[in-house]
FITI-376240 format. One line per field, with one value per atom (N, C-alpha, C): z, y, x. Coordinates in nm, 4 decimals. Example, Ala and Ser with C-alpha at 12.3 -4.5 7.8 and 13.67 -1.06 7.14 Angstrom:
2
c3 0.7800,0.7800,0.7800,0.7080,0.7140,0.7870
c2 -0.5690,-0.4500,-0.3300,-0.2250,-0.1060,0.0030
c1 1.3190,1.2300,1.3200,1.2850,1.3670,1.2900
***
This chain:
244
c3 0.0000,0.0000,0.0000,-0.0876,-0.1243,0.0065,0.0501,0.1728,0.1300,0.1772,0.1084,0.2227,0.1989,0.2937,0.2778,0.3455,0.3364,0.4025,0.3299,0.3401,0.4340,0.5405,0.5893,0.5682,0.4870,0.4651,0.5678,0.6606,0.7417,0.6999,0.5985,0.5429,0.4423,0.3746,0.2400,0.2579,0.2050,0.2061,0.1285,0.1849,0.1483,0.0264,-0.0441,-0.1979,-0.2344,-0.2005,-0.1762,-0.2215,-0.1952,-0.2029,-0.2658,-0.2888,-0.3510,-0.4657,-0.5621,-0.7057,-0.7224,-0.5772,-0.6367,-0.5200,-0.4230,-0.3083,-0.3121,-0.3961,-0.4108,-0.2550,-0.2359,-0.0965,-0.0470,0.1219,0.1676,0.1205,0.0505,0.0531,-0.0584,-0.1691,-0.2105,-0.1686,-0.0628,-0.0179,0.1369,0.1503,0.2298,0.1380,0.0134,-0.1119,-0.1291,-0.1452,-0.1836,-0.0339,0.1154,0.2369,0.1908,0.2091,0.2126,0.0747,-0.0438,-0.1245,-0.1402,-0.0481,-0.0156,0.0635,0.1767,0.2808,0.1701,0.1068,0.0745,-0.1086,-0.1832,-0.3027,-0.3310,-0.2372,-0.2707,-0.1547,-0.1858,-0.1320,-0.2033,-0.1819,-0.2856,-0.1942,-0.2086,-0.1493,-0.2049,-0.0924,-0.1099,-0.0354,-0.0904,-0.0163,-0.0056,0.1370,0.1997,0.2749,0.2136,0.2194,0.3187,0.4421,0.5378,0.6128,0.5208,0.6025,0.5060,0.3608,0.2800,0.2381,0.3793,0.3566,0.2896,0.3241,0.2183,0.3177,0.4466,0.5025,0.4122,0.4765,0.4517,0.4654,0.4031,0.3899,0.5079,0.4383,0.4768,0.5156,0.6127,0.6618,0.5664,0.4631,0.3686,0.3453,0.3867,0.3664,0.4512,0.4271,0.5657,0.6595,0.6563,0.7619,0.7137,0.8270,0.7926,0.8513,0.7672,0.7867,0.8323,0.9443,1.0059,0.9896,0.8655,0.8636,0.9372,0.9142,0.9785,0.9271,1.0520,0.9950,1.0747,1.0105,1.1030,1.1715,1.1859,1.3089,1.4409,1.5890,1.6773,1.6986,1.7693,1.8031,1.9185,1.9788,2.0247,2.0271,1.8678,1.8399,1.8003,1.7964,1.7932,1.6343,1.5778,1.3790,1.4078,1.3192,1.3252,1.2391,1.1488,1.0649,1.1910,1.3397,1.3692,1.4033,1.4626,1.5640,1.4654,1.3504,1.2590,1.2382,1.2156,1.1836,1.3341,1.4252,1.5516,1.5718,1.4972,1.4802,1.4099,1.2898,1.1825,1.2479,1.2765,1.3559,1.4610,1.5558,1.6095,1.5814,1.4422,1.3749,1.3055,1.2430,1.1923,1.3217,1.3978,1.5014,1.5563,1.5924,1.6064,1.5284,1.4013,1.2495,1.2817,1.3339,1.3952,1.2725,1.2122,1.1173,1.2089,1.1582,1.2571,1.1745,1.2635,1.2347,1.2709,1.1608,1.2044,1.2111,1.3181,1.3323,1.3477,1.2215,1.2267,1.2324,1.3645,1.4068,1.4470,1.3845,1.4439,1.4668,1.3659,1.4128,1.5263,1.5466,1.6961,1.7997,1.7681,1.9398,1.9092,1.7574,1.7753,1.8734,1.8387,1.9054,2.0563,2.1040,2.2314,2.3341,2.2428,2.3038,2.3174,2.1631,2.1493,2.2799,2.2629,2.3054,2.4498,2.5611,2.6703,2.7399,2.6428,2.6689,2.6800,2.7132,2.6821,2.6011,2.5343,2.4044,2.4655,2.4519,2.4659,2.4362,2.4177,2.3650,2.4803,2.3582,2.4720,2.5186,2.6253,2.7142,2.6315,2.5358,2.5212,2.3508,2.3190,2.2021,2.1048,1.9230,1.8160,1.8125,1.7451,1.7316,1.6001,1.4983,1.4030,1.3394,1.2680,1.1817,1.2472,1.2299,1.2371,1.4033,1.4815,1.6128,1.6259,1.7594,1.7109,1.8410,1.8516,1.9466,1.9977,2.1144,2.1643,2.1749,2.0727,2.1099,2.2806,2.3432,2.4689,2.4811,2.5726,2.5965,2.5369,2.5419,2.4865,2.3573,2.2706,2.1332,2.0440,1.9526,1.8832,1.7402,1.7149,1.5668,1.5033,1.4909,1.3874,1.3776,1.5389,1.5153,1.4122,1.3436,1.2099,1.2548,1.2997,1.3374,1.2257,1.2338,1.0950,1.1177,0.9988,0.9839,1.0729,1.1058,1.2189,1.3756,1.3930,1.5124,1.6284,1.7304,1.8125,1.9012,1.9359,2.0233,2.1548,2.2133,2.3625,2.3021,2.2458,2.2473,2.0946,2.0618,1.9181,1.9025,1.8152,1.7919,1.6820,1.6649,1.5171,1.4607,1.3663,1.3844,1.2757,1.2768,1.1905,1.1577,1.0928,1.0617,1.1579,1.2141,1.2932,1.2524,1.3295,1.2880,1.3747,1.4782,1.5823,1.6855,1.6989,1.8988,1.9496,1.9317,2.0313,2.0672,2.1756,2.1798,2.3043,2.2877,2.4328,2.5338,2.6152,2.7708,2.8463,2.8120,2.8734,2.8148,2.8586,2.7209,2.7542,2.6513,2.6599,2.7699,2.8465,2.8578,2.7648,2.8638,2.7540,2.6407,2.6383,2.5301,2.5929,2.5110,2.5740,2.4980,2.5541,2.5150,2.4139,2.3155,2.2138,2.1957,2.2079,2.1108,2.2454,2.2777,2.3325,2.3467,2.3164,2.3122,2.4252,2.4451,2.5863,2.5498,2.3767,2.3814,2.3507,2.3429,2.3327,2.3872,2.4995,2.5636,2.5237,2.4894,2.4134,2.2447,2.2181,2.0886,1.9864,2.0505,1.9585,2.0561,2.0292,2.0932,2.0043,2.0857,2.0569,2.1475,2.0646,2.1979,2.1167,2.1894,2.1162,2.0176,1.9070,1.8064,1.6826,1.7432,1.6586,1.5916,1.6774,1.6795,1.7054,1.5950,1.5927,1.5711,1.6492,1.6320,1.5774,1.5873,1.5809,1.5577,1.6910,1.6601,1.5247,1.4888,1.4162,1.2522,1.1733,1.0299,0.9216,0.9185,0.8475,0.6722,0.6657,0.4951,0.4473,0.5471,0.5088,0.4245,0.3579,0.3129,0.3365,0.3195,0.3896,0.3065,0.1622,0.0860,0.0776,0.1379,0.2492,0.3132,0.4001,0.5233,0.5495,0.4578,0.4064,0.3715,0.2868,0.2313,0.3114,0.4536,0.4662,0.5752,0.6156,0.7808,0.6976,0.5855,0.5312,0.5130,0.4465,0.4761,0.5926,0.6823,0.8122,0.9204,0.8479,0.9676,1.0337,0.9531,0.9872,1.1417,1.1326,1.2836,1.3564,1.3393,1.4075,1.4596,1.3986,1.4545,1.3479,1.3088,1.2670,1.3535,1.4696,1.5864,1.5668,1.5347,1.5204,1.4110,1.3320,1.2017,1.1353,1.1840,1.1789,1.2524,1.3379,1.3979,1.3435,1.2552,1.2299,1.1098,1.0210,0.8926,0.8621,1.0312,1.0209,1.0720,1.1997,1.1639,1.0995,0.9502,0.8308,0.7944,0.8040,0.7822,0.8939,0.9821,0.9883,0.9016,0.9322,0.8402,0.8948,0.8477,0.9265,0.8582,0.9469,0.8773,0.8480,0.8140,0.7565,0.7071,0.5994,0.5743,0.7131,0.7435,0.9054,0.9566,1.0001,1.0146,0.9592,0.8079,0.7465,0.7468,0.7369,0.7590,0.9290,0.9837,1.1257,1.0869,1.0197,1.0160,0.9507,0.8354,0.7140,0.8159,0.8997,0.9857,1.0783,1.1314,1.2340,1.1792,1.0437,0.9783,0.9398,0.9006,0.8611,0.9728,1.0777,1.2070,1.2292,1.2601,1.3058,1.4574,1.5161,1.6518,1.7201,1.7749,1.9000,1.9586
c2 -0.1196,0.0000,0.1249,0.2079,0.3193,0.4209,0.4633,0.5576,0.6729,0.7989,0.9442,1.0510,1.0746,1.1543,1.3033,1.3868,1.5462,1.5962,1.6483,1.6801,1.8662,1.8992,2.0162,2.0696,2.1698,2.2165,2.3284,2.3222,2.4604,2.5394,2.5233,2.5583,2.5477,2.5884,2.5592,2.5238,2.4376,2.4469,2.5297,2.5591,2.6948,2.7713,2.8478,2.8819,2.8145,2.8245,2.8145,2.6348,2.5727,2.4648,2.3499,2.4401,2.3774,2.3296,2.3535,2.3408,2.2087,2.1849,2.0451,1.9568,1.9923,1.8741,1.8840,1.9742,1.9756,2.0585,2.0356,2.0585,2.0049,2.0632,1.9695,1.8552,1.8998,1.8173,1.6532,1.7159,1.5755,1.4703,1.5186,1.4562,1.3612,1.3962,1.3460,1.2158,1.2408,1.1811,1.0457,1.0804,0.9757,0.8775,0.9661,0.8735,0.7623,0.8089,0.7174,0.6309,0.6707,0.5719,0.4169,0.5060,0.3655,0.2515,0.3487,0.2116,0.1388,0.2337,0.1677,0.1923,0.1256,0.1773,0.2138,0.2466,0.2960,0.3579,0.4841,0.6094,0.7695,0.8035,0.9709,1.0491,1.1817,1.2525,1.3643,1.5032,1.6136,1.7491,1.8051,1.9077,2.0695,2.0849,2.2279,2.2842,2.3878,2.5143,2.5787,2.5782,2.6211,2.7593,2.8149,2.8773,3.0185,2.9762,3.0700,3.0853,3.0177,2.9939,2.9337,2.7656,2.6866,2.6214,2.6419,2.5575,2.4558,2.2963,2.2556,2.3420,2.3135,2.3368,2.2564,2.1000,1.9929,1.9054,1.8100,1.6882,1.5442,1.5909,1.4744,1.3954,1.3424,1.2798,1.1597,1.0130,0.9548,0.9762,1.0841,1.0938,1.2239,1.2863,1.4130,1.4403,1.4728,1.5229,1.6260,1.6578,1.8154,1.7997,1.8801,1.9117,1.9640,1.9731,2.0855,2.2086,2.2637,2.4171,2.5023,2.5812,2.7178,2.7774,2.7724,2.8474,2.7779,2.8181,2.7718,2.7668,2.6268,2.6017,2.7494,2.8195,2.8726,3.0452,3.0130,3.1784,3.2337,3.3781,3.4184,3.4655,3.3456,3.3050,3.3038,3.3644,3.3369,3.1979,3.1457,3.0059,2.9143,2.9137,2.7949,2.7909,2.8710,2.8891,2.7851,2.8402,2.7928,2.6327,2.5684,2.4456,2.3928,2.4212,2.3561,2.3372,2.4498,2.3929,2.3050,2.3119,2.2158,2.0629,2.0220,1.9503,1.8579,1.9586,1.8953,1.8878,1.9278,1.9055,1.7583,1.7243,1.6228,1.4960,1.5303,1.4221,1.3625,1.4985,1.4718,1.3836,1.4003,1.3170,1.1731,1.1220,0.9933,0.9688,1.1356,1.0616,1.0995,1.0483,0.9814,1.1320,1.1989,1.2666,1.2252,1.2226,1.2655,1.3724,1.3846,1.5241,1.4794,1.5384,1.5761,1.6606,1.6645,1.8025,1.9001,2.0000,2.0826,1.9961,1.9587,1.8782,1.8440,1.7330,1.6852,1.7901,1.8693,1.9338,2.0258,2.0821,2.1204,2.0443,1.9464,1.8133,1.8088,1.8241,1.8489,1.9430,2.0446,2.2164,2.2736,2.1895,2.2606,2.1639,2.0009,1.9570,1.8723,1.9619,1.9526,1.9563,1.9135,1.9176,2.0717,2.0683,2.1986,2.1467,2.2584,2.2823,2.3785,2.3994,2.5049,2.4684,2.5689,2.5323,2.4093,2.3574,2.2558,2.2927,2.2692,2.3664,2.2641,2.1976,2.1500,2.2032,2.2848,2.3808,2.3011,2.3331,2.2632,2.1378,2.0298,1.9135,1.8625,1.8213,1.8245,1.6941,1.6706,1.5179,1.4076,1.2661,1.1417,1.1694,1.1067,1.0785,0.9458,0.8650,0.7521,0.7076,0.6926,0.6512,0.5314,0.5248,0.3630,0.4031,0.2213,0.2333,0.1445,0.2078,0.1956,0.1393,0.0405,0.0146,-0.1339,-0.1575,-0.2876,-0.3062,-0.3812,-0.4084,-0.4170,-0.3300,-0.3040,-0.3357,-0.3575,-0.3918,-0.3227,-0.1759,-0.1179,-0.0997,-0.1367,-0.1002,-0.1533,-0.1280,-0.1965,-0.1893,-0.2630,-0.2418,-0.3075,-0.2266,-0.1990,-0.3619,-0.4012,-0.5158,-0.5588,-0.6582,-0.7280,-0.7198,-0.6114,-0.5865,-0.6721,-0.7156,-0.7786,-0.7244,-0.8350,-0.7698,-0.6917,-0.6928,-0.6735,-0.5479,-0.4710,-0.2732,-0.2791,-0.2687,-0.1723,-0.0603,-0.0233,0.1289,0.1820,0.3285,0.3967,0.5069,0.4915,0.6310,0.7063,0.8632,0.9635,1.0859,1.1543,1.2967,1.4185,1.4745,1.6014,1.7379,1.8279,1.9518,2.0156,2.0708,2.1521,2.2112,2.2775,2.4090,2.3328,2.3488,2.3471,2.1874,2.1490,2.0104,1.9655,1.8626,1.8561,1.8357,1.8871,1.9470,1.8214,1.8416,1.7463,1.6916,1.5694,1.5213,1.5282,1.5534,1.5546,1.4616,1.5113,1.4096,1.3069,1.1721,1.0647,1.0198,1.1004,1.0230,0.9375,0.8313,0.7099,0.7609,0.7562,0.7791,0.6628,0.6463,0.4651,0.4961,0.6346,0.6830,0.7853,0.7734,0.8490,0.8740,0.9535,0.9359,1.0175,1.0120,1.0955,1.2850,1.3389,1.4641,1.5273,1.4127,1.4174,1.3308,1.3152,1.2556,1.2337,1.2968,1.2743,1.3019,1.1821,1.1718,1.1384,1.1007,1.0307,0.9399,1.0059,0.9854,0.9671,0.8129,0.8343,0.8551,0.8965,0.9433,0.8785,0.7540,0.6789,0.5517,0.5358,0.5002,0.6509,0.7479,0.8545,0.9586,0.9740,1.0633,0.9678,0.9866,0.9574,1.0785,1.0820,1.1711,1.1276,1.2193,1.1969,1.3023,1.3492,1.4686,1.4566,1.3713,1.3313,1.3857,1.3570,1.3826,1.2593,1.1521,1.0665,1.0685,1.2407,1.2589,1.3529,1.3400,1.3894,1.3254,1.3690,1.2456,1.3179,1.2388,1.2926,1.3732,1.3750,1.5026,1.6337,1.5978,1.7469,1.7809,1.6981,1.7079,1.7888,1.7338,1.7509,1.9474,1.9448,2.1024,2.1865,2.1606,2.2025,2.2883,2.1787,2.2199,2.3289,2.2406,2.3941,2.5060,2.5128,2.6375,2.7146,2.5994,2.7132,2.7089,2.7246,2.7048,2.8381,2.9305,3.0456,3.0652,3.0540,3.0747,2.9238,2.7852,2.6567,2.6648,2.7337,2.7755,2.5961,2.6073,2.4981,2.3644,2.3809,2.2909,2.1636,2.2586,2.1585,2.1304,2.2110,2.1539,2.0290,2.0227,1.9859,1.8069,1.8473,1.6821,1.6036,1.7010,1.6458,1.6255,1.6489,1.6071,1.4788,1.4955,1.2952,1.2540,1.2939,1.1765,1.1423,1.1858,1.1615,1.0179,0.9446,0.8290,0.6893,0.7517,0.6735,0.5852,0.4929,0.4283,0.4653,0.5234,0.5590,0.5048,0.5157,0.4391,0.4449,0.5426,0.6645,0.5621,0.4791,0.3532,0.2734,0.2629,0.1567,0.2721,0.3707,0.5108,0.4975,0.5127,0.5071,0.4181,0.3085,0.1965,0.1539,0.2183,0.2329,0.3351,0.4223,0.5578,0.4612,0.4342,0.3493,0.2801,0.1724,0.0491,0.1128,0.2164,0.3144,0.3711,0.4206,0.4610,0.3785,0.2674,0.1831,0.0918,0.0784,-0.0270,0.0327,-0.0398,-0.0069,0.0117,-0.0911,-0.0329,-0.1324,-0.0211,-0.0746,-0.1176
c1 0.0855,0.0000,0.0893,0.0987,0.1808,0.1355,0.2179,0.2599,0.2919,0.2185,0.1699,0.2601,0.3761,0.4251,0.4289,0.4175,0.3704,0.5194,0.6056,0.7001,0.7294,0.6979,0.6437,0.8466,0.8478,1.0031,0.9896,1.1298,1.0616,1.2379,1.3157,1.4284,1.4378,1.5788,1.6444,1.7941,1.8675,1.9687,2.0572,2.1570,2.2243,2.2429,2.2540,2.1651,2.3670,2.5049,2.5542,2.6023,2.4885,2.5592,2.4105,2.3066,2.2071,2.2107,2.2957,2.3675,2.4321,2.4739,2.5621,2.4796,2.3813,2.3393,2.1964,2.1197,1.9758,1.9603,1.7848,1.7295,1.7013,1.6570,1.5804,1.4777,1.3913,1.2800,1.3462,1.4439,1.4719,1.6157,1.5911,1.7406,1.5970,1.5235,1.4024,1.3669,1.3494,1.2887,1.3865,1.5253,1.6244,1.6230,1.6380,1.6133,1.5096,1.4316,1.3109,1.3334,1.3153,1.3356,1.4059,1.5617,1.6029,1.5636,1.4334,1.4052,1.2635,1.2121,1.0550,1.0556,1.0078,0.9497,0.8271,0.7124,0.5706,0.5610,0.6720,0.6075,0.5976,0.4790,0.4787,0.5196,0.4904,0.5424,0.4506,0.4460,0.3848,0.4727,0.5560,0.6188,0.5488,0.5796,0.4570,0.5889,0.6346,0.7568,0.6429,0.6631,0.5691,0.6282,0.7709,0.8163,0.7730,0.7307,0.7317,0.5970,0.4497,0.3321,0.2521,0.3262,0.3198,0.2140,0.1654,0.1032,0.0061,0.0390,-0.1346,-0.2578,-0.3658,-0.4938,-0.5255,-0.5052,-0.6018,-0.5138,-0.5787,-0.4956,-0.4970,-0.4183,-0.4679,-0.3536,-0.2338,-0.1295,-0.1548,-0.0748,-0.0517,0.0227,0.1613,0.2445,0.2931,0.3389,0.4469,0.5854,0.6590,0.7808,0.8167,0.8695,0.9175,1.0844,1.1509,1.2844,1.3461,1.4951,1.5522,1.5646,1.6495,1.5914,1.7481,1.7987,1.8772,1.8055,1.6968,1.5751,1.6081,1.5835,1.5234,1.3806,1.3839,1.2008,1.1387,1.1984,1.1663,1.1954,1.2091,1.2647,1.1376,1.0608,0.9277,0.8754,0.8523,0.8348,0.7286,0.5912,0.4674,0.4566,0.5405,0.5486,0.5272,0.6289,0.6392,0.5018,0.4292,0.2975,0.2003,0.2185,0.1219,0.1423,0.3131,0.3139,0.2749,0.3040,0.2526,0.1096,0.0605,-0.1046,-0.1399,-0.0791,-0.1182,-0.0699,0.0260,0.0763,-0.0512,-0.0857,-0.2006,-0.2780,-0.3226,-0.4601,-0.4095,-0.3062,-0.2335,-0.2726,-0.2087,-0.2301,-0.3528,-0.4597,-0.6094,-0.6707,-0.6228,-0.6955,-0.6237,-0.5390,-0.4573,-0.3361,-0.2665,-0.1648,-0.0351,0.0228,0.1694,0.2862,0.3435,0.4504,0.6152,0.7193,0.8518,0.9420,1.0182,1.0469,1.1601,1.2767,1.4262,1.4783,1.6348,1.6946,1.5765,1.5331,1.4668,1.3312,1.2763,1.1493,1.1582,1.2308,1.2922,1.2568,1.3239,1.3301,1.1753,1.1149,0.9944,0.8489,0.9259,0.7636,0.8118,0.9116,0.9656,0.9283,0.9476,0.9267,0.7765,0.7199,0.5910,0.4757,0.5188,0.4193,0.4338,0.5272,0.5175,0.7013,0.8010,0.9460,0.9815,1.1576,1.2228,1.3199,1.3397,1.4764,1.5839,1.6718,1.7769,1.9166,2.0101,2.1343,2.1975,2.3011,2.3259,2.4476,2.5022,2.6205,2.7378,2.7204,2.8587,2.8978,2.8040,2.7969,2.7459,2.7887,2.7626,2.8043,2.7351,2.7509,2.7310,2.8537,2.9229,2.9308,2.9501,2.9842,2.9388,2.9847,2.8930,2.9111,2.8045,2.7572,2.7023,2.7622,2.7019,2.6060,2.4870,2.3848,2.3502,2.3241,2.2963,2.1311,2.0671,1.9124,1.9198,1.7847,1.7798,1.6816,1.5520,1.4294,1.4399,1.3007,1.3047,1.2809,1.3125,1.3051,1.1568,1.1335,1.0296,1.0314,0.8713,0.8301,0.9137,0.9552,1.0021,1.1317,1.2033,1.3337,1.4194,1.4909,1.5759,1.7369,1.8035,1.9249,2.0541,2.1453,2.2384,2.2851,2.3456,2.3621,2.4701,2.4655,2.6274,2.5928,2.4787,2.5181,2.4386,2.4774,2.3616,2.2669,2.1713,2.0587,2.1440,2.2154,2.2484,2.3001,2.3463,2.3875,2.3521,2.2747,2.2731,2.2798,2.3706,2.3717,2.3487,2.3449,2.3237,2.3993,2.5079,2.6017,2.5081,2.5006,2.4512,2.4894,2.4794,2.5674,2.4716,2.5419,2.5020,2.4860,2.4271,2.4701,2.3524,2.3943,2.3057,2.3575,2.2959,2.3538,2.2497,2.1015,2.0294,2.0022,1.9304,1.9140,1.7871,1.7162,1.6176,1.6796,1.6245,1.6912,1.5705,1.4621,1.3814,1.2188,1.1974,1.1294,1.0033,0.9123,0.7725,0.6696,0.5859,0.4990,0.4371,0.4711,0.4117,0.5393,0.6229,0.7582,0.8595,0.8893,0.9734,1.1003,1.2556,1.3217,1.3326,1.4698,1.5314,1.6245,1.6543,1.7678,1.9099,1.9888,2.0531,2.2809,2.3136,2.4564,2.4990,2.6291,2.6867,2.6796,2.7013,2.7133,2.5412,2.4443,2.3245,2.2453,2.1753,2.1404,2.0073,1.9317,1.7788,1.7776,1.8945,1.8593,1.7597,1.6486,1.4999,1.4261,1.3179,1.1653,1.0833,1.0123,0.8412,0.7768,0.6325,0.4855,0.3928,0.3705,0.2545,0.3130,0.2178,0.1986,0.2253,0.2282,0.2228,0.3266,0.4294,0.5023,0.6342,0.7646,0.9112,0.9898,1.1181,1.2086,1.3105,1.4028,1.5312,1.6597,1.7655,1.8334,1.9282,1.9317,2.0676,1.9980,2.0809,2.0301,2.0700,1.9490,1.9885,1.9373,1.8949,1.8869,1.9789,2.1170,2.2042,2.2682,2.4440,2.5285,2.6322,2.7770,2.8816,2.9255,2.9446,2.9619,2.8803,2.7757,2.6761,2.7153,2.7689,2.8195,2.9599,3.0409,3.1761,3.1766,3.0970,3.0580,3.0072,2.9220,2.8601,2.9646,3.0381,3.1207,3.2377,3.2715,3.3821,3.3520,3.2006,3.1710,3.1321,3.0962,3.0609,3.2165,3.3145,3.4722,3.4944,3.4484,3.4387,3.3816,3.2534,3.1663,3.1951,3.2267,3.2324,3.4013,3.4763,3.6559,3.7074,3.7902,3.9009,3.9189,3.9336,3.9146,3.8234,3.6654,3.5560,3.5101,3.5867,3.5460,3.6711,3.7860,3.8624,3.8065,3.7797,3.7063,3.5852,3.5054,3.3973,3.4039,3.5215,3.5915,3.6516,3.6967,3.7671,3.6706,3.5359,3.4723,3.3731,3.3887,3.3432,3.3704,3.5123,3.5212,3.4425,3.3839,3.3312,3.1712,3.1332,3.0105,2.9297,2.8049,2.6997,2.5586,2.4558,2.3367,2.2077,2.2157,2.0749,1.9806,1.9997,1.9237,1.8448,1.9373,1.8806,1.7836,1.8338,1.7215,1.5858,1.6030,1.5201,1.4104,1.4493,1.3592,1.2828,1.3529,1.2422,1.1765,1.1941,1.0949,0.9524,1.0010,0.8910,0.8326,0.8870,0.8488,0.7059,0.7604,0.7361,0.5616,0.5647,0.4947,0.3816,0.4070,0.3242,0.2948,0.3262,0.2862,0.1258,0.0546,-0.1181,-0.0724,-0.0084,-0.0307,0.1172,0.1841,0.3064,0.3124
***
């Protein structure tokens, strides 16, 4: 059954580097493709008043963004509504990097910078709790620590988690790396519709404001393997489960 995802863009990637890495919304497009082959897609630039109308997708996507969730945008007010009108109707949202900490902040958590500053190139997370329908864990690894490495890029981070959200996801320089609430709602701080030649481009250009230091670290740990796929396919899993 083909899976209808509503792509809510609350950014662009850098005009800068859109030429050779596309945008947000199809670098969302190539993620997913790799976990599923029958899924469409509907992208709503919500920052440039692209809101939905109507709640007509099966799931939605909340990107990232250079915004904070709690900076005073009449856009976010609006996707946070739409959001719970999304949820009321019983469709299931994911929220990456900013999404993440939006579903955090807006719907009972706190967000704020995290005291150990920006957080840069691959990161690698231990899933936590007990083992679920959707979890998809990268190949080799066993039941007793699975983990998930992913490409980064954030100041801010959850400070503390929503009523009703189970942590799965957590590392030592991010401790609330990805939450669910329900059957409904998946996170995740990390960025698994990134790729490392995004990644690669993205940190050189920002060495300026990140200092040499940290950009310098998050360059080598570029070589590590990371597993946006495995990501991916809990998102799909996640998406299509009737009930947890």
């Amino acid at each position: 059954m083909t899976l209808h995802i509503g792509i809510l863009q609350t950014d662009h990637v850098l005009d800068e580097l859109q030429a050779t890495h596309g945008d947000y919304p199809s670098m969302f497009r190539v993620m997913f493709d790799e976990a599923a082959s029958d899924v469409t897609y509907t992208n709503y630039d919500v920052v440039a008043g692209g809101m939905p109308a109507n709640v007509v997708c099966d799931a939605y996507v909340i990107t990232g963004s250079r915004h904070s969730v709690y900076d005073p945008l009449p856009w976010i007010g609006s996707l946070v509504k739409f959001i719970s009108q999304a949820l009321d109707a019983g469709r299931k949202v994911v929220g990456v990097c900013f999404g993440h900490q939006l579903m955090a902040h807006y719907f009972g958590g706190r967000v704020a910078p995290a005291a150990s500053g920006w957080a840069v190139g691959v990161h690698r997370s231990q899933w936590i709790g007990s083992s679920r329908g959707w979890l998809d864990r990268p190949q080799g690894q066993s039941d007793q620590a699975p983990s998930l490495a992913l490409l980064s890029s954030h100041k801010d981070q959850v400070q503390e988690l929503p009523d009703n959200a189970v942590l799965y996801l957590t590392n030592q320089l991010c401790p609330i790396a990805g939450f669910t609430i329900g059957d409904q709602v998946i996170t995740v701080q990390g960025h698994p519709e990134f790729r490392k030649n995004y990644a690669r481009d993205l940190l050189n250009l920002r060495r300026e404001m990140l200092g040499d230091s940290l950009v310098s670290a998050g360059l080598k740990s570029l070589q590590v393997a990371t597993d946006e796929v495995s990501m991916a396919r809990c998102f799909v899993n996640f998406l299509r489960a009737s009930k947890l």
